[in-house]
DRENSEFI-229729 format. One record per residue (C-alpha): residue number from 1; x, y, z. Coordinates in nm, 4 decimals. Each point is the difference from the previous one (the first is absolute). Example, Ala and Ser with C-alpha at 12.3 -4.5 7.8 and 13.67 -1.06 7.14 Angstrom:
<recs>
<rec nr="1" X="1.2300" Y="-0.4500" Z="0.7800"/>
<rec nr="2" X="0.1370" Y="0.3440" Z="-0.0660"/>
</recs>
This chain:
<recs>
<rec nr="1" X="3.5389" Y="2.3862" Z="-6.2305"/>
<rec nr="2" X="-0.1956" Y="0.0105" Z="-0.3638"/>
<rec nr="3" X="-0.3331" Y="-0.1652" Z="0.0980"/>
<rec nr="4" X="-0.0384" Y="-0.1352" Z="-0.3347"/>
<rec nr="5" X="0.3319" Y="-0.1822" Z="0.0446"/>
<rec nr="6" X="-0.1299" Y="-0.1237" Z="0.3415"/>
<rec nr="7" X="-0.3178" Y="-0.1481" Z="-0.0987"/>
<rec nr="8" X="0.1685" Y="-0.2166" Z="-0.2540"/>
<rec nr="9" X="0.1698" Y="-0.1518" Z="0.2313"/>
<rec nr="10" X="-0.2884" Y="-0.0350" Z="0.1792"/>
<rec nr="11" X="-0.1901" Y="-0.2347" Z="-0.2801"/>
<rec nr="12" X="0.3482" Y="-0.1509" Z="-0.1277"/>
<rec nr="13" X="0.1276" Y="-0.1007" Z="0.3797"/>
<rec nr="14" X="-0.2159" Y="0.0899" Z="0.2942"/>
<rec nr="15" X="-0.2680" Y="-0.1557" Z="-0.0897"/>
<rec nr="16" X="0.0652" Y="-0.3112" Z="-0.2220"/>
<rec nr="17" X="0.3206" Y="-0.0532" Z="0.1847"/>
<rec nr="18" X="-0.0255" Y="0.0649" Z="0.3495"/>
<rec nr="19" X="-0.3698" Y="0.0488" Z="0.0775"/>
<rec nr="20" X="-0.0947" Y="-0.3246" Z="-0.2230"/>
<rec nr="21" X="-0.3136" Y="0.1726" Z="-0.1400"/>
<rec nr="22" X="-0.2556" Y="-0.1407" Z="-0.2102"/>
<rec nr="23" X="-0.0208" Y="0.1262" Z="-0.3691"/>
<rec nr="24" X="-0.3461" Y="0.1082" Z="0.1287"/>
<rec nr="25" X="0.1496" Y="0.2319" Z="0.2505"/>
<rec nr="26" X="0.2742" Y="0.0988" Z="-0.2544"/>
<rec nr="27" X="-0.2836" Y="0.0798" Z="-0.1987"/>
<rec nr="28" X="-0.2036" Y="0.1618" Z="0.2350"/>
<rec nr="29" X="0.2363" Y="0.2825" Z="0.1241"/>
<rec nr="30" X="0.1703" Y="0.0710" Z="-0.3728"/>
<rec nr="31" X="-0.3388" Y="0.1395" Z="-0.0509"/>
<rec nr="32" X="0.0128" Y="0.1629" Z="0.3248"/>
<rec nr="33" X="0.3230" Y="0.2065" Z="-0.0437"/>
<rec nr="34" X="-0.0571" Y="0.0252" Z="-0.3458"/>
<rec nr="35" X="-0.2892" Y="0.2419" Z="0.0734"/>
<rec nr="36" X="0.2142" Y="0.1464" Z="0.2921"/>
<rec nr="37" X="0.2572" Y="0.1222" Z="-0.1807"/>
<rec nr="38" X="-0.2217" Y="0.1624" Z="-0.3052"/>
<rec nr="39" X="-0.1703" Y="0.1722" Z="0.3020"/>
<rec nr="40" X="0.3237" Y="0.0976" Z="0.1509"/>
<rec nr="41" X="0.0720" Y="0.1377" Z="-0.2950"/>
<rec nr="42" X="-0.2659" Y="0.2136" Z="-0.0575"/>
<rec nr="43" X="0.0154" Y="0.1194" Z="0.4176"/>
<rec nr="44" X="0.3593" Y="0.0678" Z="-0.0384"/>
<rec nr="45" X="-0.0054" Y="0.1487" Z="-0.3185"/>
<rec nr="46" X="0.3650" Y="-0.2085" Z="-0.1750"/>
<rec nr="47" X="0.0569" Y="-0.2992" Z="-0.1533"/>
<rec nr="48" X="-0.0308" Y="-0.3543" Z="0.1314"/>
<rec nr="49" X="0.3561" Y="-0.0087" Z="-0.0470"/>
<rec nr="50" X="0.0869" Y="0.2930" Z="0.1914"/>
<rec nr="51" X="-0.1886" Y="-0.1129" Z="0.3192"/>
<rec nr="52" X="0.1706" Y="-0.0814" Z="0.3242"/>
<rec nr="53" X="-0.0533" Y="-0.2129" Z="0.2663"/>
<rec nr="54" X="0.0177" Y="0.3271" Z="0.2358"/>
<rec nr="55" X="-0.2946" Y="0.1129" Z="-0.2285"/>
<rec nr="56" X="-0.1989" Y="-0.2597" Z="0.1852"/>
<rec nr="57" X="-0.1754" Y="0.2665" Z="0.2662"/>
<rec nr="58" X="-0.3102" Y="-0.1041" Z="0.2230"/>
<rec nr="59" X="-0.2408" Y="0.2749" Z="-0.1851"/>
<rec nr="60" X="0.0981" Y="-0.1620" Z="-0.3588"/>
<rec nr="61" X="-0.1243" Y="-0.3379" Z="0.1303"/>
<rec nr="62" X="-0.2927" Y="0.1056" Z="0.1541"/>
<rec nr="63" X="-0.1081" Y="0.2025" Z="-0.3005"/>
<rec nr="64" X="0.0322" Y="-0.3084" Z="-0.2048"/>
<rec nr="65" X="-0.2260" Y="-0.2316" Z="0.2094"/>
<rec nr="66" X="-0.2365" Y="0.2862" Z="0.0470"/>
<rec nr="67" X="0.0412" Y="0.0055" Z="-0.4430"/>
<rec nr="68" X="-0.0959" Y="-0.3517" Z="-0.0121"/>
<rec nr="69" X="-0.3134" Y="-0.0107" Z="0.1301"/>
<rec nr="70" X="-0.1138" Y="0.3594" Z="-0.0986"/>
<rec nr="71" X="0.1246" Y="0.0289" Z="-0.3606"/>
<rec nr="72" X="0.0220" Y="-0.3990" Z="-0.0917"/>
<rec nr="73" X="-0.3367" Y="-0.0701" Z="0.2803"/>
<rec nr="74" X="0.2422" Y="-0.2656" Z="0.1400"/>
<rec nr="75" X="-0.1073" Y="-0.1593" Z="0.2750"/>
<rec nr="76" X="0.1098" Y="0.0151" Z="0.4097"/>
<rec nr="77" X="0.1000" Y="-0.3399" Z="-0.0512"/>
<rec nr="78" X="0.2130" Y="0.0819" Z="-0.3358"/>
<rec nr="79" X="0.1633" Y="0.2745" Z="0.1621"/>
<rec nr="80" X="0.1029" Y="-0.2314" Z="0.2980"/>
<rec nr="81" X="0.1693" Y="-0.2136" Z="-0.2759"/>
<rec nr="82" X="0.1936" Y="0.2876" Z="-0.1727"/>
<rec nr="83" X="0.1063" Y="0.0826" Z="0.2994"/>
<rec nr="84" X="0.1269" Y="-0.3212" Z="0.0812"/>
<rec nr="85" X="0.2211" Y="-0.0169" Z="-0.2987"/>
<rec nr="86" X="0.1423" Y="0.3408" Z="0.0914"/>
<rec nr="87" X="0.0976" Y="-0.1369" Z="0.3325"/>
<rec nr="88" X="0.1563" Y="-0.3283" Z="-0.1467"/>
<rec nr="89" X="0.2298" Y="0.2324" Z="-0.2008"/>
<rec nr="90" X="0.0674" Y="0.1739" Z="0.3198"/>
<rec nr="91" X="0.0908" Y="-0.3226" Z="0.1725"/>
<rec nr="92" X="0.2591" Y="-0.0463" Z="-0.2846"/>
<rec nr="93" X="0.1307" Y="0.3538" Z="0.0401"/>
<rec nr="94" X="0.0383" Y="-0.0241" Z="0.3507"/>
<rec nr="95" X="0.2238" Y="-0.3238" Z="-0.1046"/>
<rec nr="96" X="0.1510" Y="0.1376" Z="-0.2392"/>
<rec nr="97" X="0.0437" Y="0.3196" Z="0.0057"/>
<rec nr="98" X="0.0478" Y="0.0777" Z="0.3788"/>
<rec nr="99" X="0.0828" Y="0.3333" Z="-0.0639"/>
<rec nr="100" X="-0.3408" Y="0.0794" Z="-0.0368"/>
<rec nr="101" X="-0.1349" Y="-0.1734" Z="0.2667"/>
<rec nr="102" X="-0.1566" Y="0.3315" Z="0.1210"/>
<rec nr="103" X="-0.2407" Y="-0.0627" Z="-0.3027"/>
<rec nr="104" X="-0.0562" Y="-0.3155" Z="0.0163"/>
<rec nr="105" X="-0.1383" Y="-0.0209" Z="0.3063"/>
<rec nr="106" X="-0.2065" Y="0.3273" Z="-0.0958"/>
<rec nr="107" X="-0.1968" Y="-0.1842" Z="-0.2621"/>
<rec nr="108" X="-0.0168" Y="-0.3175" Z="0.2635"/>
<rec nr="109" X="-0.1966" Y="0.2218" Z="0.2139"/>
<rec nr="110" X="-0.2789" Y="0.0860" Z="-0.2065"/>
<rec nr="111" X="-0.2951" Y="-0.1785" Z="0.1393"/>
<rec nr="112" X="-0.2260" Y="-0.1764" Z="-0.2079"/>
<rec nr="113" X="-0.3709" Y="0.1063" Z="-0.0627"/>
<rec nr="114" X="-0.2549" Y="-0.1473" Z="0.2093"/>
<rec nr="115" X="-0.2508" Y="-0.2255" Z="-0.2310"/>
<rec nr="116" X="-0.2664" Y="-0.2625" Z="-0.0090"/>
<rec nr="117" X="0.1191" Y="-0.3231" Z="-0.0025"/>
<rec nr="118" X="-0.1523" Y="-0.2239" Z="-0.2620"/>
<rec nr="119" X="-0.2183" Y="-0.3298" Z="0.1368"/>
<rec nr="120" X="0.1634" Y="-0.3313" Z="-0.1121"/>
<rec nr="121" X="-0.3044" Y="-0.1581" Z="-0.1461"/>
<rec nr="122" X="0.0121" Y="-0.4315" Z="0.0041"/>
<rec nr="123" X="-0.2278" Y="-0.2826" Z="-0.1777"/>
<rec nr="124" X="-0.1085" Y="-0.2823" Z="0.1888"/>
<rec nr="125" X="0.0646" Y="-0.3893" Z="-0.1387"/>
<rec nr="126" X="-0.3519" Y="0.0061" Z="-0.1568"/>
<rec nr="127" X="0.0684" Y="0.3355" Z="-0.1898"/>
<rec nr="128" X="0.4033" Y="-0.1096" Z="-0.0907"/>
<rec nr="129" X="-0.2224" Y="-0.3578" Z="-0.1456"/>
<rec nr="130" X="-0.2034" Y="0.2437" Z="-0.1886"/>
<rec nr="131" X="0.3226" Y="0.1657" Z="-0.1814"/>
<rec nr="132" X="0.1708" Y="-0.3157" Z="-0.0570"/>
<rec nr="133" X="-0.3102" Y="-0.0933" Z="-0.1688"/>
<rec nr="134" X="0.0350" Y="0.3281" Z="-0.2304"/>
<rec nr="135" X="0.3064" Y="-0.1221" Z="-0.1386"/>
<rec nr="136" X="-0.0655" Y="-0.1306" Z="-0.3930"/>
<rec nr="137" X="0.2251" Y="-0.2793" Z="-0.0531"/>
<rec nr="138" X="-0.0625" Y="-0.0745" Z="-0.3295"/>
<rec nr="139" X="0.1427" Y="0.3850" Z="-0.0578"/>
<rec nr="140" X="0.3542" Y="0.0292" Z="-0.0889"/>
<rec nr="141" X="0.1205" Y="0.1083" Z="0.3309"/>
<rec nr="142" X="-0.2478" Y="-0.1364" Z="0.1741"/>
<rec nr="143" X="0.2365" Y="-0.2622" Z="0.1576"/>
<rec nr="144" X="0.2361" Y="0.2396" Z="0.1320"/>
<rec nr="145" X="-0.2230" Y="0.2238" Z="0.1483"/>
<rec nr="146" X="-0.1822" Y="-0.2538" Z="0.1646"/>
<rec nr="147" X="0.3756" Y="-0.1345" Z="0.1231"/>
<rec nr="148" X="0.0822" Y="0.3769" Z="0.1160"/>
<rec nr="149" X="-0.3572" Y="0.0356" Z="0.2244"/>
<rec nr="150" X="0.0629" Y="-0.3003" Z="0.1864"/>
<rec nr="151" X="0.3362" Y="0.0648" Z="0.0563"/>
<rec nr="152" X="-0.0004" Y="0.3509" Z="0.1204"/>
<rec nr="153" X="-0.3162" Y="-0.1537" Z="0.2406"/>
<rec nr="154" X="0.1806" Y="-0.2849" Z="0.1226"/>
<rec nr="155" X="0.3309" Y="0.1966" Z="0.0730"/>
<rec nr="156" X="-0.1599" Y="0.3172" Z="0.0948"/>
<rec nr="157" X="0.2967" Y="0.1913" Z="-0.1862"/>
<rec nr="158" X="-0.0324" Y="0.3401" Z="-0.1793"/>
<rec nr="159" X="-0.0637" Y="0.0156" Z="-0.3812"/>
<rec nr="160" X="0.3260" Y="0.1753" Z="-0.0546"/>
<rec nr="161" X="0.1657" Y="-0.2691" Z="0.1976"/>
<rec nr="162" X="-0.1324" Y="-0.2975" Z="-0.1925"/>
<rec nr="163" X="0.0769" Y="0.1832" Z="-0.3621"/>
<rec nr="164" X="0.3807" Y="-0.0298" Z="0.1158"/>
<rec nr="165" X="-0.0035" Y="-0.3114" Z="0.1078"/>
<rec nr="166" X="0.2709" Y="-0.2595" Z="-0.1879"/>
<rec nr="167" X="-0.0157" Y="-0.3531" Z="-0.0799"/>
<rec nr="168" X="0.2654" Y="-0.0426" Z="0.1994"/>
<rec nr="169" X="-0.2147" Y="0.1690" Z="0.2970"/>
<rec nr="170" X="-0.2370" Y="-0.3422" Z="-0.0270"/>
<rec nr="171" X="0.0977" Y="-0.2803" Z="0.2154"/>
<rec nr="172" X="-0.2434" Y="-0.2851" Z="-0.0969"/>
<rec nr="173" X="0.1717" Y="-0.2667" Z="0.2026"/>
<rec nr="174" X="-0.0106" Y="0.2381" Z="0.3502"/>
<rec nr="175" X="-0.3280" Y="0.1423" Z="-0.1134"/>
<rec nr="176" X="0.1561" Y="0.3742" Z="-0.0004"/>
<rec nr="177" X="-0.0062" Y="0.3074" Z="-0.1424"/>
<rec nr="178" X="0.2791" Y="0.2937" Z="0.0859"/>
<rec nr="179" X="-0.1742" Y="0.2866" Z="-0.0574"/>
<rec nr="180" X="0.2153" Y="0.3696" Z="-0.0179"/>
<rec nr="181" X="-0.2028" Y="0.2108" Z="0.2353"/>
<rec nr="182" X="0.0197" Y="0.3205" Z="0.1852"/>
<rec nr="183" X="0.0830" Y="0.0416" Z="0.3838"/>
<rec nr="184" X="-0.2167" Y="0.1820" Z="0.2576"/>
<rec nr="185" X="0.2382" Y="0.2574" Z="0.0338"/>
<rec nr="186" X="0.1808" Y="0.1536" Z="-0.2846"/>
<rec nr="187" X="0.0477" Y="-0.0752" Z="-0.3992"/>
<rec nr="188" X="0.2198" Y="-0.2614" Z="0.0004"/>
<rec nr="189" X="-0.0884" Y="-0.3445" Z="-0.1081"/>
<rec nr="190" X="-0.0040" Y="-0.3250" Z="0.1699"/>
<rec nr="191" X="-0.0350" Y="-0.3632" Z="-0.1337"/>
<rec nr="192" X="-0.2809" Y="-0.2403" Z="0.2456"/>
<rec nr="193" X="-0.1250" Y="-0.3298" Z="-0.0724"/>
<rec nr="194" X="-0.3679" Y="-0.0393" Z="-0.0727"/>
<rec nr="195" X="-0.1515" Y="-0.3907" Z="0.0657"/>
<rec nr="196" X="-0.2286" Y="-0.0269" Z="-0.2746"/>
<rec nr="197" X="-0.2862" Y="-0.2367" Z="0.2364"/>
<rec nr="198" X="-0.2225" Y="-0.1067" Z="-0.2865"/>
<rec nr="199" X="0.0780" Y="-0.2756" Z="-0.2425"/>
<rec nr="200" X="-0.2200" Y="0.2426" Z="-0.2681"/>
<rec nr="201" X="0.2834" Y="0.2569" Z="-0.0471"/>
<rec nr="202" X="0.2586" Y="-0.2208" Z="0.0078"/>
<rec nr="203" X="-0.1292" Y="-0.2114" Z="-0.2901"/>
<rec nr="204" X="-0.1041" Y="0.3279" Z="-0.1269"/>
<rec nr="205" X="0.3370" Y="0.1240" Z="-0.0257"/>
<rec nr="206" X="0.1432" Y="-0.3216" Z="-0.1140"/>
<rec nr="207" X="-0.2190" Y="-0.0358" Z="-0.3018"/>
<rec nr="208" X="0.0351" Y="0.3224" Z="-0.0741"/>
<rec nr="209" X="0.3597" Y="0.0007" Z="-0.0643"/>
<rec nr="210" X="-0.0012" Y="-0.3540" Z="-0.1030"/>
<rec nr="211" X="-0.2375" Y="0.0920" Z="-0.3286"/>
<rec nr="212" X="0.2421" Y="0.3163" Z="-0.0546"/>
<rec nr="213" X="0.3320" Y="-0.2244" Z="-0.0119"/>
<rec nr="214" X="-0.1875" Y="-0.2267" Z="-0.2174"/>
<rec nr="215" X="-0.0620" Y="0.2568" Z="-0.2692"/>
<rec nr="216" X="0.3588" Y="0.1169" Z="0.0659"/>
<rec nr="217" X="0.1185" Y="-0.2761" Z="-0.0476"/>
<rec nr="218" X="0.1832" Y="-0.0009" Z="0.3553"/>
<rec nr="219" X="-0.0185" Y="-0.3246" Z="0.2451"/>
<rec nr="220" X="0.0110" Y="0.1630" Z="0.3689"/>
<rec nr="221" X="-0.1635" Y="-0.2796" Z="0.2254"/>
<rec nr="222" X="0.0415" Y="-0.3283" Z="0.0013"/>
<rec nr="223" X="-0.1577" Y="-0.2632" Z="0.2273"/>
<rec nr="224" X="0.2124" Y="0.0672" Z="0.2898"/>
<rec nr="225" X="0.0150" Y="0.3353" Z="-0.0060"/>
<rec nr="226" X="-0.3615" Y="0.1293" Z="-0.0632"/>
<rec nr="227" X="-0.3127" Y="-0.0087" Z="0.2279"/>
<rec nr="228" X="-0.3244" Y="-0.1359" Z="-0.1733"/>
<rec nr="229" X="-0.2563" Y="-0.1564" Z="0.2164"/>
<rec nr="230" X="-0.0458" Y="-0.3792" Z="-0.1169"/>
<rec nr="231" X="-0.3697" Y="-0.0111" Z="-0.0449"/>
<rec nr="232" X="0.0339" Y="0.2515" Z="-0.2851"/>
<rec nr="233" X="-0.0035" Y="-0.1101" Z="-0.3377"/>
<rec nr="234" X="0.2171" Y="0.2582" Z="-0.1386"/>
<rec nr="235" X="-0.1095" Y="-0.1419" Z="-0.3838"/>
<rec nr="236" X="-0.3694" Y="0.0729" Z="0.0601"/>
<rec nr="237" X="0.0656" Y="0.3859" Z="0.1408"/>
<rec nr="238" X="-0.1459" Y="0.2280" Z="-0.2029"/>
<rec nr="239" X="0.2600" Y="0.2635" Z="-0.0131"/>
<rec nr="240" X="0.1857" Y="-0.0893" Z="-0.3227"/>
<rec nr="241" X="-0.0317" Y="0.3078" Z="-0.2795"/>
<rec nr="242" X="-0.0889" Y="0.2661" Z="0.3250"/>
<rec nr="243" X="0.3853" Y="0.1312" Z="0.0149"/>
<rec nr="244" X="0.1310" Y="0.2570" Z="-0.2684"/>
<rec nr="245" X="0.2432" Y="0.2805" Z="0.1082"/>
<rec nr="246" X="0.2907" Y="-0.1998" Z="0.1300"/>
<rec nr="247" X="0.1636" Y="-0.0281" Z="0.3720"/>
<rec nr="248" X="-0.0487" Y="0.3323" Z="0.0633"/>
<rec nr="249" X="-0.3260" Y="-0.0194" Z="0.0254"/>
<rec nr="250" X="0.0121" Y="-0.1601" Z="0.3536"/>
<rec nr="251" X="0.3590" Y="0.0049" Z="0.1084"/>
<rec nr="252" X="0.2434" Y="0.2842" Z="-0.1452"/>
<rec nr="253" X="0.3198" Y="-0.2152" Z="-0.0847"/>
<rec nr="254" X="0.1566" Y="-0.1553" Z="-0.2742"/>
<rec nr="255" X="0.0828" Y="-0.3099" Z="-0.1010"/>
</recs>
């Protein structure tokens, strides 16, 4: 089996298709076998083209994490994730391919390499206060940030997650959000409802879109549709002129 061949398949089926992964990943692991395969290469001394999935030994693997971190001063923690991608393509080969299950399950047994953990860092309400605060209004974007920070507070969602979100995501009459996340275990993706709690993001969000219709000439929410708290003025706000690049600033979809 030509490698080459096998590895398209990988990013044009496996992992769109069956794995549901996120561009990000997609991404992420085109780099990684993209630098595999030059150094494969090189180690093997023939042409991408020629390469075969037998070709995939334990000592060629190890000699390319060891590469990474002492000829590109990758880190532990870098490695771990090259190493990951060369395991997802051996989950597909092992799928696929079951003829070379032998390897597969070769490059599934490579351990990872121990390394320090990162500390998740947090801000407390009177330090989040202080960033809203830092938000210029009067600034171009300055509305849509200031939408984005509350949001991704309230919900508690990842940044990723909120830059895919769609309008059609936004339920202003439940007061919900389905946000496309990641499971615990595993790559694949899995919709969950968020309960935005505070009225701020969800008049947040509403004005938000409701100034970008206007300039797009679009009419979205009506009276019985939309959520706007009553004791807001919506003529006195001061967001007019603070929106400029369009729906996909805030929600990636189209009209």
């Amino acid at each position: 089996m030509n490698l080459a061949e096998c590895i398209h398949k990988y990013f044009e089926q496996y992992l769109p298709q069956i794995r549901g992964a996120s561009p990000a990943t997609i991404d992420s692991y085109q780099q990684a076998l993209t630098l595999f395969l030059k150094f494969s290469a090189d180690y093997l001394n023939a042409p991408v083209k020629e390469i075969e999935a037998k070709d995939l030994s334990f000592q060629l693997i190890i000699d390319f994490l060891d590469h990474l971190q002492t000829r590109r001063s990758n880190s532990a923690r870098t490695r771990n994730t090259r190493l990951a991608c060369l395991k997802s393509l051996a989950k597909m080969i092992r799928l696929m391919y079951p003829e070379h299950r032998k390897t597969a399950e070769m490059i599934l047994g490579i351990p990872q390499k121990r390394c320090q953990k990162h500390l998740i860092g947090f801000l407390n309400p009177e330090e989040m206060q202080t960033v809203f605060k830092s938000v210029d209004l009067k600034k171009h974007d300055g509305f849509r940030d200031y939408t984005l920070l509350h949001l991704l507070f309230d919900s508690g969602a990842r940044a990723s997650e909120v830059a895919s979100l769609k309008l059609d995501d936004f339920n202003p009459q439940q007061k919900t959000l389905a946000i496309l996340g990641k499971q615990l275990m595993g790559d694949v993706g899995t919709f969950c409802t968020l309960i935005l709690n505070t009225k701020q993001s969800l008049f947040f969000i509403y004005m938000y879109l409701k100034q970008i219709l206007y300039i797009f000439h679009y009419i979205l929410f009506d009276a019985t549709f939309c959520y706007c708290p009553k004791n807001i003025d919506m003529s006195n706000t001061k967001m007019s002129g603070h929106i400029s690049r369009g729906m996909a600033c805030l929600f990636h979809s189209q009209p």
